[in-house]
N, C-alpha and C positions, 0 to 999 in steps of 0.2 A: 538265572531264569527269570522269565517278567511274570508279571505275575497280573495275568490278565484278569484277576474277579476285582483287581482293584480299579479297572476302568467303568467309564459312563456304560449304561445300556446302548446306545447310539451308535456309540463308535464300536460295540461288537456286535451290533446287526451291523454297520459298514464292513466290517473284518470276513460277518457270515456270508455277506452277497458277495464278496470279492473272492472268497474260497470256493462259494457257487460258481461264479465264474472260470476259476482256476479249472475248475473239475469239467466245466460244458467244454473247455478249450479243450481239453484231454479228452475228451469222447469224438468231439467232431475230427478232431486231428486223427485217433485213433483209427475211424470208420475210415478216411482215405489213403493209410499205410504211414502217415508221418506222424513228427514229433513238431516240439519245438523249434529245438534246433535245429532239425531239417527245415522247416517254412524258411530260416533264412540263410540255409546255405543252397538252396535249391536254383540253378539255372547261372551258378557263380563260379561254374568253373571246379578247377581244381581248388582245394582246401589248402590255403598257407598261410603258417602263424604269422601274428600279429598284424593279417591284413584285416580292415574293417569288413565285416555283413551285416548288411546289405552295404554294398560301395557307396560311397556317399555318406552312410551313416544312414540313418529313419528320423526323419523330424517333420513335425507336425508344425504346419506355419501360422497356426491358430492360435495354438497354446502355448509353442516356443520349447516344448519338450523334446529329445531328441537322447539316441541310443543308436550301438552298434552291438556287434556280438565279434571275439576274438581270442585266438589261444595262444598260451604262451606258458604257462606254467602245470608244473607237474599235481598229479591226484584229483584232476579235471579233464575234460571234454576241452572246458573254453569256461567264457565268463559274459555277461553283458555288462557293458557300463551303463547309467542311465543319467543324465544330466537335465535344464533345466536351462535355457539361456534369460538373458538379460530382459528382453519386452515379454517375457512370461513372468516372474518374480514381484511377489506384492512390493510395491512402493519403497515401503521399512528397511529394504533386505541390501545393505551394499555393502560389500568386500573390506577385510579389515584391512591394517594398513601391513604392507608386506612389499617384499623385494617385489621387482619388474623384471621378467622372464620375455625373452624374446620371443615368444610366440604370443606373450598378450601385447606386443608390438604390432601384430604381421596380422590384428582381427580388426575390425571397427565394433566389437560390445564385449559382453562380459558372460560367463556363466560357469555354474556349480556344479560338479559332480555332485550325485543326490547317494546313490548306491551300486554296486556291484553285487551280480547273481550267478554263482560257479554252477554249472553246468556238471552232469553225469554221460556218458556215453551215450545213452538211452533216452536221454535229453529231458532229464528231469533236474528240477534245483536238489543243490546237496548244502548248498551254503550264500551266505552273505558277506559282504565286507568291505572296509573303506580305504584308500590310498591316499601316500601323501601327493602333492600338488603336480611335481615333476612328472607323475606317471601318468596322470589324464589334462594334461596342457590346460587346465578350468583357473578361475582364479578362487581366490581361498572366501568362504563366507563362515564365520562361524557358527555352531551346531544350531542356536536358536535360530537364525536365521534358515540355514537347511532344511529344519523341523516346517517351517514356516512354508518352504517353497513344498514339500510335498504331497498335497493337497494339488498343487496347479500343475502336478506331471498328470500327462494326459493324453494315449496317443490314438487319436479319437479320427482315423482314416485306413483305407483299406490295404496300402501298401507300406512295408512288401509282401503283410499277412496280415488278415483283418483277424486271424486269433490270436494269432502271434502280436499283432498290438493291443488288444483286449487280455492276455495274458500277460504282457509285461506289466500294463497297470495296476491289474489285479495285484498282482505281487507286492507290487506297493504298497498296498491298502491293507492286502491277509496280512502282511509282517512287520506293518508300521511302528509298533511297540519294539519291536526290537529293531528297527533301522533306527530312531530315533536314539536308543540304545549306543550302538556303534558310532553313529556321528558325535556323540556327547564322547565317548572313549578315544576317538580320531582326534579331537582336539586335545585332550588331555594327552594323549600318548605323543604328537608332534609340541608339546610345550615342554614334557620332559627332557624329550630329545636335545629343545633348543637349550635347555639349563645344564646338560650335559656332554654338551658340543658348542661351546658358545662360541669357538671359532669358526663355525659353517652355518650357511644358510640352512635351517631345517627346513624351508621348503624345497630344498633344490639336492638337500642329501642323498645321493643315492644309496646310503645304506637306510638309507627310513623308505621303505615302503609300504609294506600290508599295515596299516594301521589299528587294523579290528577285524573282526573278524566273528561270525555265530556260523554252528551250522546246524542244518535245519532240514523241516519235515513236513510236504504240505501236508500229509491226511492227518501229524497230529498236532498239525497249529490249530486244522479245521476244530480236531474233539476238544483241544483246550477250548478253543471259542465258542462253542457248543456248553460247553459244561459250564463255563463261567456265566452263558446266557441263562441257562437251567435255574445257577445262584442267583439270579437278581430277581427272579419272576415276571411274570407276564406285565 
């Protein structure tokens, strides 16, 4: 567990207004019969795994942030991926040095997976988690650099759901402490792999996948961050 009274006051008033958030996206959503997951499967048709929602993907051509929503795996709904491309990413941030997968052939730039958010029926998060490389076609940046880009996700426009993109960021922001978490475990866990497979590429293994993994609760990430606001004083 993180252990949030060890953070700045700062960053858990940013933690407090992103859980406010979370919680306004769940009222307004509530009032019109949806959810999350509903805003982005809504007007898509029939529901089938592993196609992206919204088609296309959702990316903001501002900020270079970009997500989809998809299911494929048992003891969820679905999941969101949420990534980060290349003209969004501070300056510092470039890909370590690793094999060349044919799909970062077949792009003209670069970009990171940041996190993964498993979904409930009811379309609320139940969990977090990172993949290795092969499963989200991204190229590889290690965890400090990751840490780095997330701050500049940002899906700061109104399609395909202007809550549903003010809730995905949010997300970002209430669970940072533990996304930061798993990206630093993601790396560690795919360097094991490569010392214990050193005849395979560990990014392209397909027995490596889920590489980390928390699961989680928004109402009580909100009262940790409350409580540990409580401990610093005013």
């Amino acid at each position: 567990m993180v252990n949030l009274q060890t953070l700045p006051r700062d960053r858990l008033e940013a933690m407090a207004a992103a859980g406010a958030q979370v919680l306004e996206c769940y009222r307004v959503l509530e009032k019109g019969g949806s959810n999350v997951v509903a805003e982005f499967l809504r007007g898509e048709g029939e529901f089938f795994e592993f196609d992206h929602y919204p088609k296309g993907d959702a990316y903001d051509s501002d900020t270079h942030s970009q997500y989809y929503y998809h299911s494929h795996r048992e003891g969820e709904h679905g999941h969101f991926h949420t990534f980060l491309r290349e003209k969004g990413m501070p300056e510092s941030c470039h890909p370590v040095e690793q094999s060349e997968a044919e799909f970062m052939r077949e792009r003209d730039d670069k970009l990171s997976h940041l996190i993964a958010i498993s979904m409930d029926r009811a379309g609320f998060p139940i969990g977090l988690f990172t993949t290795n490389r092969w499963i989200t076609a991204d190229n590889w940046y290690e965890a400090d650099d990751v840490i780095k880009m997330l701050d500049r996700f940002e899906m700061d426009l109104s399609w395909p759901s202007w809550p549903g993109n003010i809730w995905v960021t949010a997300m970002l922001r209430l669970f940072r402490p533990q996304i930061e978490e798993l990206v630093r475990q993601r790396d560690g866990t795919v360097a094991d792999w490569q010392k214990s497979h050193p005849e395979n590429d560990a990014f392209e293994d397909r027995a490596c996948d889920i590489t980390s993994s928390w699961k989680i609760s928004v109402p009580a990430q909100i009262s940790r961050v409350n409580q540990a606001l409580a401990l610093t004083g005013a």
